[in-house]
N, C-alpha and C positions, 0 to 999 in steps of 0.2 A: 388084319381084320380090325375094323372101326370096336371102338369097347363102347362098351353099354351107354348110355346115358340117360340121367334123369333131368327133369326141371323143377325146382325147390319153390314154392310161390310163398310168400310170405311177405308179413303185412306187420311193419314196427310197431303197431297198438296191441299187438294178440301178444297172451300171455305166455299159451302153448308156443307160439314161435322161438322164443326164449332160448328155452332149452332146446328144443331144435337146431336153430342155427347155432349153439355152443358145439354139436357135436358131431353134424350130419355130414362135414366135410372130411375129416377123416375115416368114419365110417363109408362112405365112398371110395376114401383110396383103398382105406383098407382092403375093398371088394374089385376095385380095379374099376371103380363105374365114374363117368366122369359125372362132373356136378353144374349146373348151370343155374345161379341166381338169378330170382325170377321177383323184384319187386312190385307190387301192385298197392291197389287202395282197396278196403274191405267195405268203407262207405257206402258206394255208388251200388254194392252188392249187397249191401242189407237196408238199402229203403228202395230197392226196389223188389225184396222181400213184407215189405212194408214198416222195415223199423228205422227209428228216427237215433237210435241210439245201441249200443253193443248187447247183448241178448242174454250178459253176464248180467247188467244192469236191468235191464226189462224186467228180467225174472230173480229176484232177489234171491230166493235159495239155490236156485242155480248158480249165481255167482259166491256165494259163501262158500261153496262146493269146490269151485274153480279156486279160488285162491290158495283153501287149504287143500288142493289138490298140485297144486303148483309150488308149493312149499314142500309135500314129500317125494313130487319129483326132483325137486331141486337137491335137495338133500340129500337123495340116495345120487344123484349125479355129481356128488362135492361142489355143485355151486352156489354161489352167494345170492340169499334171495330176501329182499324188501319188496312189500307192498308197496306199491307207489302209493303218492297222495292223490294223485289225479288220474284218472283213468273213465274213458280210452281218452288216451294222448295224440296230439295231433303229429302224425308221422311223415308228413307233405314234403317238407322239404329235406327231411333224411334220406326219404325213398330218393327224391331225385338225386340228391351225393352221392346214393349207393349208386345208382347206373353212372353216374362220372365215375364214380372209385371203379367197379368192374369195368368199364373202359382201359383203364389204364393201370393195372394190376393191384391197387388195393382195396379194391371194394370189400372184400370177406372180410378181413381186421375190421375195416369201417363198420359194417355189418355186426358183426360179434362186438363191439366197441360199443355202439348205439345200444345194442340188448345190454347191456353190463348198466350201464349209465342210468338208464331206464329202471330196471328188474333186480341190482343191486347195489345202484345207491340211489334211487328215487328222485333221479334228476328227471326237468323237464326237457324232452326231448324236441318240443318244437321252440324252445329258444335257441336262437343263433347261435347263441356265446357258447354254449355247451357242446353243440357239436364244433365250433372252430375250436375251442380245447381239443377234441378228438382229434380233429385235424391236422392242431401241429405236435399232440403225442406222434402223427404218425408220418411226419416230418413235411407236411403238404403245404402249400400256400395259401392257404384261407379265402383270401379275398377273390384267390384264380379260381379255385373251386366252385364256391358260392355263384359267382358269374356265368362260370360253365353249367354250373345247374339250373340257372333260370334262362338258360337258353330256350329258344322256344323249340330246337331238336328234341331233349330233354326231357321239354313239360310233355311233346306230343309221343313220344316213347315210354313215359311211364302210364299216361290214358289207354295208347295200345295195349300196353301189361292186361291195364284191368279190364278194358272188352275184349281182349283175347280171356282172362281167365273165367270174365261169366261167360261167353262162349263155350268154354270146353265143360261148364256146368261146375266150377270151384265155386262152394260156399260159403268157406271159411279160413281159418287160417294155424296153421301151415299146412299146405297141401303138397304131396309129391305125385309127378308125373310122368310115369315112364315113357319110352319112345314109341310106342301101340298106343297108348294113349290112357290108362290103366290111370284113376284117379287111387290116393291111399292119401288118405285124412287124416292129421292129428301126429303127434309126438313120436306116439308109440306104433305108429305104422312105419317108419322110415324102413325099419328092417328090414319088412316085409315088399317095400316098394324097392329097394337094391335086389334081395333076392328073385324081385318078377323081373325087374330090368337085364338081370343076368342070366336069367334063364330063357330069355328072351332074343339073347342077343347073336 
């Protein structure tokens, strides 16, 4: 019997993503359900919502709420969490290393790697030199990478991402999607989005 599976959508500017991708992959094996990284852009899905900017910022108590909401998540999950100084962060050319890295088996490190850099030491994610650090922690060729990522395979795979994810009606970010189609939004849905995927299956 094929096992369950979800598709994980997430977007390196969101905060909730964070903690998410630190722990939604084991949480899936734990359940048996497989996981499929699903990068996209949040952008092109909120101005055509009509904002020009992340909705944390728009609405100022809103995002005082998120931040120190994302700190006692953080906390109660033991991970290490700094407010960035710049936010939202331009995730452009991470998303596209991630679909090179899940091409070729390291994309999830890559992934967890960029959220650390970002959300526990307050590095700038859309500088090159940052992510090629990740790159050769995670023993990769930098320059081969980078290449493969501004391929135009690549640029036109991560666009598919994001009109496939407004398509299926994703908002925000992180979003999980089981294989009926079953959207569960936010951190603290993932549970609930393995247990429909497996009951499902």
């Amino acid at each position: 019997m094929t096992p369950p599976a979800v598709d994980f959508w997430f977007e390196f500017a969101s905060t909730y993503s964070y903690p998410a991708a630190m722990r939604i992959e084991a949480l899936a094996d734990a359940q048996g359900v497989r996981l499929r990284w699903r990068p996209f852009l949040l952008g092109p899905i909120f101005k055509a919502q009509g904002w020009d900017n992340s909705p944390f910022n728009i609405y100022p108590l809103k995002g005082r709420y998120m931040w120190r909401d994302v700190a006692r998540v953080c906390r109660d999950l033991g991970l290490p969490f700094v407010q960035p100084a710049q936010f939202p962060q331009n995730g452009l050319l991470a998303a596209r290393v991630a679909l090179v890295g899940l091409d070729q088996g390291w994309g999830a490190d890559f992934i967890r790697a960029v959220y650390r850099a970002q959300f526990a030491e307050s590095r700038i994610i859309s500088d090159p030199a940052v992510l090629q650090a990740i790159l050769v922690s995670l023993r990769r060729d930098a320059r081969t990478v980078f290449e493969q990522a501004q391929s135009a395979a690549i640029k036109t795979r991560l666009r598919e991402n994001t009109e496939e994810a407004q398509q299926i009606g994703i908002f925000g970010a992180p979003s999980t999607v089981t294989a009926d189609g079953e959207l569960f939004w936010g951190n603290d849905r993932i549970e609930a989005a393995l247990a429909w995927a497996k009951a499902g299956q």
